[in-house]
Backbone bond lengths (Angstrom), bond angles and torsions (degrees), N, CA, C in turn:
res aa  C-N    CA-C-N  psi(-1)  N-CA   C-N-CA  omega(-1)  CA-C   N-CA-C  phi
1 X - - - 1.462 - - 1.528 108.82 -
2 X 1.505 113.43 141.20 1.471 122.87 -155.37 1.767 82.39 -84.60
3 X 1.929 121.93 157.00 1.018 116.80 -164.60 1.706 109.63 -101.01
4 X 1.272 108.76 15.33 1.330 128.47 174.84 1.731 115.28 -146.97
5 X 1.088 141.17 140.66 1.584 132.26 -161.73 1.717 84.39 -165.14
6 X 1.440 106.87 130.55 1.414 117.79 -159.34 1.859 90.33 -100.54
7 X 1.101 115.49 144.93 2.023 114.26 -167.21 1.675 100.50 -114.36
8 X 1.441 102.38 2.29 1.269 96.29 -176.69 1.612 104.83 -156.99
9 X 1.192 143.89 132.66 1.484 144.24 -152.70 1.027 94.79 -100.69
10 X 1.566 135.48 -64.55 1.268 145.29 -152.65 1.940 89.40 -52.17
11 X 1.207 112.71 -61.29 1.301 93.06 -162.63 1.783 94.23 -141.40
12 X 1.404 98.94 103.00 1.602 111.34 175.12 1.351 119.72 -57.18
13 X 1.161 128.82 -19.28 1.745 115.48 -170.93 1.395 92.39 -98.04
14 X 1.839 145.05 -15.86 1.089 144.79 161.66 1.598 93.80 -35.86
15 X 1.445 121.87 -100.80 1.499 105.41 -159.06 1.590 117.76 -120.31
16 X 1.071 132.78 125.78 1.305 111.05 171.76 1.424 121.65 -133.66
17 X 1.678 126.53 -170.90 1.571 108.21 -141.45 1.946 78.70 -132.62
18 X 1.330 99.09 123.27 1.431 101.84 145.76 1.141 132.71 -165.99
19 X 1.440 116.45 161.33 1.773 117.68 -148.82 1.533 105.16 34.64
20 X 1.378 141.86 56.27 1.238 168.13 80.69 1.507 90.15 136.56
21 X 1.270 124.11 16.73 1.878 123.27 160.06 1.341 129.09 -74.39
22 X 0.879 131.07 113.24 1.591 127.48 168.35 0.964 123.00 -44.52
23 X 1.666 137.15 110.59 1.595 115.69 154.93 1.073 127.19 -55.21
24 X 1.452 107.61 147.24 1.628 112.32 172.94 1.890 101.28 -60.77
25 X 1.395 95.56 158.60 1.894 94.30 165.90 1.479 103.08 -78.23
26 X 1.524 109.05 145.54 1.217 102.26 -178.28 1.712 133.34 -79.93
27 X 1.582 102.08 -6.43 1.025 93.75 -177.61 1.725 109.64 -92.64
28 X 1.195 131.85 6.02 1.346 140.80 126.32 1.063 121.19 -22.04
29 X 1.655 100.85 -64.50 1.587 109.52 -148.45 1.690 94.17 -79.61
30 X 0.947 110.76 -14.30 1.906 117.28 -173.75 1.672 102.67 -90.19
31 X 0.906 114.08 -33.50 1.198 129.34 178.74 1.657 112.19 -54.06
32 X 1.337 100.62 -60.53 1.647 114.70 160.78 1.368 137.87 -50.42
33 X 1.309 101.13 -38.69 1.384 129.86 165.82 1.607 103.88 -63.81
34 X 1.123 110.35 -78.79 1.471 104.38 -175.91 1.723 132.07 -47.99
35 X 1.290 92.92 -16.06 2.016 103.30 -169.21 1.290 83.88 -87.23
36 X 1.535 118.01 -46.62 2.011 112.77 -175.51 1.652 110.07 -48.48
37 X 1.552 93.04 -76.16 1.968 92.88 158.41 1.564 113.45 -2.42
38 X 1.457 102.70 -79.85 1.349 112.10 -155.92 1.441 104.27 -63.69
39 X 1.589 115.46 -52.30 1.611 111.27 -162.26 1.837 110.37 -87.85
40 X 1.604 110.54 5.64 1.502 114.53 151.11 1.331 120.39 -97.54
41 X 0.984 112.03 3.27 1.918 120.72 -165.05 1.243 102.81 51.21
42 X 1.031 138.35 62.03 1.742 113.76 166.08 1.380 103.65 -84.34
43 X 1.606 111.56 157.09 1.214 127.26 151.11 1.543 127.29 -50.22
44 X 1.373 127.22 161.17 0.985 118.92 127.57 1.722 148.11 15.27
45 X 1.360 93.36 -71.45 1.338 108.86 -172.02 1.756 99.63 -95.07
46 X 1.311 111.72 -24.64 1.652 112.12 -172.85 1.350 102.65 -90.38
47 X 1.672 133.81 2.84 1.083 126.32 147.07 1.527 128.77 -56.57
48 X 1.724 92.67 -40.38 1.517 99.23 -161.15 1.291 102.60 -87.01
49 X 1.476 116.35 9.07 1.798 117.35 176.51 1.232 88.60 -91.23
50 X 1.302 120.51 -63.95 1.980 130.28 -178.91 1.623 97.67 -26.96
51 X 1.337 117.94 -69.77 1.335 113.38 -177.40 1.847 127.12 -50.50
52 X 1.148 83.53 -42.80 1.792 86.36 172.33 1.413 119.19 -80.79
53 X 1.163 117.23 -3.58 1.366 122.00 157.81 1.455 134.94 -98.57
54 X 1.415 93.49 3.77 2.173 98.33 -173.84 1.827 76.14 -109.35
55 X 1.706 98.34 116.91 1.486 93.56 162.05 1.352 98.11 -115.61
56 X 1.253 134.48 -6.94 1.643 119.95 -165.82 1.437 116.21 -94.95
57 X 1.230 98.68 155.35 1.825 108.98 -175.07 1.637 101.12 -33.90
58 X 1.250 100.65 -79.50 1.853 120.85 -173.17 1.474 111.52 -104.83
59 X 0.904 130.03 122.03 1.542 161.79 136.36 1.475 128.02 -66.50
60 X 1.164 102.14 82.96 2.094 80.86 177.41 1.612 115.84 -76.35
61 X 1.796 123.62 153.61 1.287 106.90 -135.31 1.711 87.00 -74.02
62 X 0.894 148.54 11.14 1.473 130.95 -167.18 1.448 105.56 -101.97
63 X 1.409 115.47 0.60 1.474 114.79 169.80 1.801 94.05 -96.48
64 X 1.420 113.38 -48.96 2.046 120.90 -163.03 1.853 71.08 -46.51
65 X 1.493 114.78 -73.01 1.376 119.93 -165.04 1.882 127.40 -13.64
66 X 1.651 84.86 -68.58 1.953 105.60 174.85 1.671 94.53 -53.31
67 X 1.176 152.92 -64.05 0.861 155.78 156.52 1.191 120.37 -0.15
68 X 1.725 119.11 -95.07 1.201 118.15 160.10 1.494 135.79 -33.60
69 X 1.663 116.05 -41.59 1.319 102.77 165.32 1.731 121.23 -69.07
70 X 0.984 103.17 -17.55 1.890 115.11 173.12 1.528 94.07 -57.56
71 X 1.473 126.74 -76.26 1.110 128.78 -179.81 1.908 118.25 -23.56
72 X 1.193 89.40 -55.36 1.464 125.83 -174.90 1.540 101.87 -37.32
73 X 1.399 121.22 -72.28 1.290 170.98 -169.68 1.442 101.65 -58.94
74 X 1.319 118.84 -52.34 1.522 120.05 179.28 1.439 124.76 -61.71
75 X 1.378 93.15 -37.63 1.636 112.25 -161.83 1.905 84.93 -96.37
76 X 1.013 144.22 -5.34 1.496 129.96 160.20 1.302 115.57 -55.29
C-alpha cells in the first residue's frame, strides 16, 4: 500500500489516506486553530508554539484549546 493515496482527485491536498487515517480537511483544521488563537489570546509568537506543538492528524478543538491556554500560561 502506497504511503499516501489521494480520496479525492479534483483536489489532492483536500484529503488524504495514511496508515489507513483520514486527514482532517485543512481548512477545518485551520479553522480550529484560529478560534483557539482567538479564544486563548495568544500572541503572535504563541501561535507559532501552538503550531509546533499540534503534530496529530485530528485534534478535537478542546484538546488545540488545553493547548493554547498551556501556551498562554507559560509565557505569564
Amino acid at each position: 500500500m502506497p504511503d499516501r493515496v489521494n480520496l479525492n482527485d479534483e483536489d489532492p491536498d483536500l484529503y488524504e489516506q495514511k496508515g489507513g487515517n483520514r486527514k482532517e480537511n485543512r481548512e477545518s483544521a485551520q479553522e480550529k486553530v484560529d478560534n483557539a488563537v482567538r479564544e486563548a489570546g495568544l500572541s503572535k509568537n504563541q501561535r507559532k508554539k501552538l503550531h509546533d506543538r499540534l503534530g496529530q492528524d485530528y485534534m478535537e478543538y478542546s484538546e488545540i484549546l488545553e493547548i493554547a491556554y498551556a501556551i498562554k500560561a507559560e509565557d505569564e
